[in-house]
C-alpha positions as CSV (number, residue, x, y, z in Angstrom):
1,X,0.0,0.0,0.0
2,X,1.5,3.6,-0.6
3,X,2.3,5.8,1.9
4,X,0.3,9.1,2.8
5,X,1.6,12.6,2.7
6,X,1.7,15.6,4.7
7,X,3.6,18.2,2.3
8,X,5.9,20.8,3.2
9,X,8.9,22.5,1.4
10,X,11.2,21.6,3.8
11,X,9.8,18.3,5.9
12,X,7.9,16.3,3.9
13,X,5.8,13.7,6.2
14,X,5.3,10.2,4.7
15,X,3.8,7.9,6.6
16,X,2.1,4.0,7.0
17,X,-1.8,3.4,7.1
18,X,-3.1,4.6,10.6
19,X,0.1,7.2,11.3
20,X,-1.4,10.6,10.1
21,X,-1.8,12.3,14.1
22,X,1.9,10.8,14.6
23,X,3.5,11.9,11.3
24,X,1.8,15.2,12.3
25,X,2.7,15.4,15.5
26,X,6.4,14.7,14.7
27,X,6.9,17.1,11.1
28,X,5.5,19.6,14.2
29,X,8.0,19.0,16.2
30,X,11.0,19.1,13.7
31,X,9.4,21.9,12.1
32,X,9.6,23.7,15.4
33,X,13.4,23.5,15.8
34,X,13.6,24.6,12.3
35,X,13.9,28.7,12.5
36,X,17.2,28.3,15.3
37,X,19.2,26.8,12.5
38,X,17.9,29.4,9.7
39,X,20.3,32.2,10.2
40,X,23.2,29.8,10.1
41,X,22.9,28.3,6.3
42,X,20.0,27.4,4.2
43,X,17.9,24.7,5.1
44,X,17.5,21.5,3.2
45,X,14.7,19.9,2.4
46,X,14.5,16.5,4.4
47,X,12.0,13.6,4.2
48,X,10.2,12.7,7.5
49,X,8.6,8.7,6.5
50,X,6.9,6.9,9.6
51,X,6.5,3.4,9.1
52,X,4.8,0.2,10.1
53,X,6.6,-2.5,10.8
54,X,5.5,-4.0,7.6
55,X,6.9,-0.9,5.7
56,X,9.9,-0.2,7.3
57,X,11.2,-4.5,6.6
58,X,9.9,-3.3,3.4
59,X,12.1,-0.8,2.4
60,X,14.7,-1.2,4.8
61,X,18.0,-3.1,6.1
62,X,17.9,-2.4,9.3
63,X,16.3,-3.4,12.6
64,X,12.4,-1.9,13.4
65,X,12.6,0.6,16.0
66,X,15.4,3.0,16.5
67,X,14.8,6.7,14.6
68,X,17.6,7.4,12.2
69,X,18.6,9.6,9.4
70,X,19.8,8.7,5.9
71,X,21.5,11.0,3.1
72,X,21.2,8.8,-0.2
73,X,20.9,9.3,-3.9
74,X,17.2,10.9,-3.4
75,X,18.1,13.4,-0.8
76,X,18.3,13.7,3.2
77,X,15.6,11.3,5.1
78,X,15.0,11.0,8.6
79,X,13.1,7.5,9.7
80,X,11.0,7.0,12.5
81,X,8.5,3.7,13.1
82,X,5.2,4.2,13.4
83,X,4.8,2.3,17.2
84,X,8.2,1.5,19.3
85,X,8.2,-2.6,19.5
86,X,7.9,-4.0,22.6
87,X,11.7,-6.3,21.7
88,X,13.3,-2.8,21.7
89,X,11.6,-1.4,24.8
90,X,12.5,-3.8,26.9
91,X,15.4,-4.0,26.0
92,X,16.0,-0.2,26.7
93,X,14.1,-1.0,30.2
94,X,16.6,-3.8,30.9
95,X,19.6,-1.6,30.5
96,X,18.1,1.3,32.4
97,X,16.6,-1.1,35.6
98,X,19.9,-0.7,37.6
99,X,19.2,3.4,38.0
100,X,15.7,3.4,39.1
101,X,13.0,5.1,37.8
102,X,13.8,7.2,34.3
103,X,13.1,10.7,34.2
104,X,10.2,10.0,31.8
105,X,8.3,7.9,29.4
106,X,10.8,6.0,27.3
107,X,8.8,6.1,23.9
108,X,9.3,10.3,24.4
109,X,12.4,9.9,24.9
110,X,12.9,8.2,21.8
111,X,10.7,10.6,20.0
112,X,12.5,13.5,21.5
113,X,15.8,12.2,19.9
114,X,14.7,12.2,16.6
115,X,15.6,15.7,16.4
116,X,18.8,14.5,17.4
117,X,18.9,12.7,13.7
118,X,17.2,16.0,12.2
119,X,21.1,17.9,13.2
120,X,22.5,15.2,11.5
121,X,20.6,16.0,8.4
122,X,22.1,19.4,8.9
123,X,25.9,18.6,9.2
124,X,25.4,16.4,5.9
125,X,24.0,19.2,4.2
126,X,26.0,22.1,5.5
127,X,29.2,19.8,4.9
128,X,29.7,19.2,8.7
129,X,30.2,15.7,8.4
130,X,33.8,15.1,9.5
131,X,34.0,11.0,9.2
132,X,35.0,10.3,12.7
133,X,32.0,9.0,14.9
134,X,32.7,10.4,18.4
135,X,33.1,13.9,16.3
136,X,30.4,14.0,14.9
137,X,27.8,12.7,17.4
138,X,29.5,15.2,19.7
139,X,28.4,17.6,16.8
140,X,24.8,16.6,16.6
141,X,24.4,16.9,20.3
142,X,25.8,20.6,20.1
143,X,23.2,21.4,17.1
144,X,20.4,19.4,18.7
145,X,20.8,21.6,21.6
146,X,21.5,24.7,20.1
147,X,17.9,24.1,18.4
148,X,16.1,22.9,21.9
149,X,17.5,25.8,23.7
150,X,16.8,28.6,21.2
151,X,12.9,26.7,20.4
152,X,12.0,24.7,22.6
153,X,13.7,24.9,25.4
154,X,11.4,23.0,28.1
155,X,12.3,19.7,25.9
156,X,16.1,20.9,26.4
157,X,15.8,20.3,30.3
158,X,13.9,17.1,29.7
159,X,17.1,16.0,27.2
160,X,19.5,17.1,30.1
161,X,17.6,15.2,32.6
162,X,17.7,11.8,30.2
163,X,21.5,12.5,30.0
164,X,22.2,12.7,33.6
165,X,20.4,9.7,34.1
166,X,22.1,7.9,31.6
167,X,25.2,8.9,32.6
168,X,25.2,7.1,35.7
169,X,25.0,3.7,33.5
170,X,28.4,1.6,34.2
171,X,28.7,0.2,30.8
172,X,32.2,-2.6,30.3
173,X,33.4,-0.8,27.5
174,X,33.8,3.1,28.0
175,X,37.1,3.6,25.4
176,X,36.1,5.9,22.9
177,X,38.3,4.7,20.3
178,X,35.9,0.9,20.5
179,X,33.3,3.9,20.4
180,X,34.5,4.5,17.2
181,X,34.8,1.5,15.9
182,X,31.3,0.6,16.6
183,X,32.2,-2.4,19.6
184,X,30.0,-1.9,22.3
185,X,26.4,-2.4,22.9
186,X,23.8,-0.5,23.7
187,X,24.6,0.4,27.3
188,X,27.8,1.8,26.1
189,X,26.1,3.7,23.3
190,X,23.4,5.0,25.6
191,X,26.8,6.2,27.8
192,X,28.4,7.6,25.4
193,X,25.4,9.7,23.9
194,X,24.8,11.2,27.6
195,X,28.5,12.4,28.0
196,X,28.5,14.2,24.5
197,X,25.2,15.9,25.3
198,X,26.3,17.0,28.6
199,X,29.5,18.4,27.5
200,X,28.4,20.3,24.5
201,X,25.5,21.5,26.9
202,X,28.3,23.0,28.7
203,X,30.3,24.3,25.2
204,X,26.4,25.7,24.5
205,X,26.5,27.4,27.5
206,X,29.2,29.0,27.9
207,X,30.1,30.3,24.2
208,X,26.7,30.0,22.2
209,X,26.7,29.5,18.7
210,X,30.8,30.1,18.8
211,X,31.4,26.3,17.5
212,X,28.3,26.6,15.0
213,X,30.2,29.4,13.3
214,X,33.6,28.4,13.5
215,X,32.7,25.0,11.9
216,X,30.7,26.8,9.2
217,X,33.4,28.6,8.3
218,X,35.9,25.8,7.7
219,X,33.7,23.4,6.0
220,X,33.9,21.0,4.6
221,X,35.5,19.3,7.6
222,X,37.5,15.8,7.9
223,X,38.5,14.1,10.8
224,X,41.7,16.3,11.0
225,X,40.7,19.6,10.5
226,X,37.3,18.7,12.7
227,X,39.4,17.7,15.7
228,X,41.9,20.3,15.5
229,X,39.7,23.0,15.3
230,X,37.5,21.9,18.1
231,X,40.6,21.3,20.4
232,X,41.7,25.3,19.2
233,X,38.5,26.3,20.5
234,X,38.0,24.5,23.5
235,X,42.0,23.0,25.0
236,X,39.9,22.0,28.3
237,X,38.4,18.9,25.8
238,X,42.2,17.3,25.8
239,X,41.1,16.7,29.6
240,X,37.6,15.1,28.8
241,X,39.3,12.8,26.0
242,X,41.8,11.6,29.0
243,X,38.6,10.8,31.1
244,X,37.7,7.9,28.0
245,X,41.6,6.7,28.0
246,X,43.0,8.9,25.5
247,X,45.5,11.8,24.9
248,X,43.5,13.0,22.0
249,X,41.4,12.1,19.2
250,X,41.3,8.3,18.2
251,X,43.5,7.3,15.4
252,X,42.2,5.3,12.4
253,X,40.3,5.0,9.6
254,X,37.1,7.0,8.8
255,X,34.1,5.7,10.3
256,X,31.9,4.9,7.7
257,X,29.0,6.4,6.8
258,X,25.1,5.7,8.2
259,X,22.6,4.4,6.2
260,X,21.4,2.0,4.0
């Protein structure tokens, strides 16, 4: 069956049988975030699709569940499923049982991080992307942030209380540089994500849209000019890589790309 639409010029909605309040509700939400990030570069157009389960197999590689973003031959896509699965929350409510009680509903919490995948959108289309995986989800977490704060800044605390939580999980693996190389699991991604949120909350807070514009300027970025830059702007960050077992920025190959 084809999908439904809910046009806009820049976040298209397309969504499964039965998902018109949700698509809504989510296009809303991304659409919300959408003026903090105009002054900065032009905004591309990026397709919002909220799928069934049947769809998403359908069209898709990966697992149902998790929101992520694509950037493929017919533009920038964000995916998000059209109900969470019950596999995938308990599995989230497995990881999260030794802290207590969450700060929230984990389904909004998931939700709420799609805009996480919406700044990812961005860096691909303002050239932002610098191939190294701990850069550029610390950069996503800045943009997402930078977006929450200047919009919608009542979801910004609700991010920060998610992170703080999360950041008390005792995950096995905590080196960034098996970070990068995508070996852990998803304690230690749920870890890792806290840490960069909280620390570019903290870059956010204390120099605004500084990083924004001093990453505009130098794009496109790489892994080497990325991390340079970012340790010319902020020294301190030397000290927060020490705290994952390194002197500096992981060595190796470029992570490779997400999506399909």
């Amino acid at each position: 069956m084809a999908l439904e639409a809910l046009p806009h010029p820049l976040l298209p909605a397309f969504f499964s049988p039965g998902g018109a309040l949700r698509a809504s509700a989510l296009q809303d939400y991304l659409l919300s975030l959408a003026p903090a990030y105009a002054p900065y570069a032009p905004l591309p157009r990026v397709r919002l699709f909220v799928l069934s389960e049947k769809d998403w197999r359908a069209r898709l590689p990966y697992p149902y569940g998790l929101p992520f973003q694509h950037a493929g031959p017919e533009g920038l896509a964000l995916y998000a499923p059209l109900t969470y699965p019950e596999r995938l929350l308990h599995r989230l409510r497995e990881v999260l049982l030794p802290l207590g009680p969450p700060p929230g509903e984990i389904p909004a919490f998931l939700d709420l991080n799609l805009g996480h995948e919406y700044a990812h959108a961005l860096q691909v289309a303002w050239r932002l992307r610098a191939g190294a995986r701990w850069l550029d989800e610390f950069l996503a977490n800045y943009l997402f942030l930078l977006g929450l704060k200047g919009k919608r800044p009542e979801l910004a605390q609700d991010l920060l209380r998610w992170s703080q939580h999360l950041a008390r999980l005792n995950p096995e693996r905590k080196s960034l540089s098996l970070y990068e190389r995508r070996r852990g699991n998803l304690e230690s991604a749920l870890w890792f994500q806290a840490h960069f949120t909280l620390k570019a909350w903290e870059v956010l807070e204390k120099d605004g849209d500084r990083l924004l514009k001093s990453f505009l300027a130098a794009a496109p970025l790489d892994r080497r000019k990325g991390h340079r830059l970012l340790l010319a702007l902020y020294p301190d960050l030397k000290t927060w890589f020490a705290a994952f077992g390194l002197k500096g920025a992981p060595e190796g190959p470029p992570s490779p790309q997400p999506g399909p």
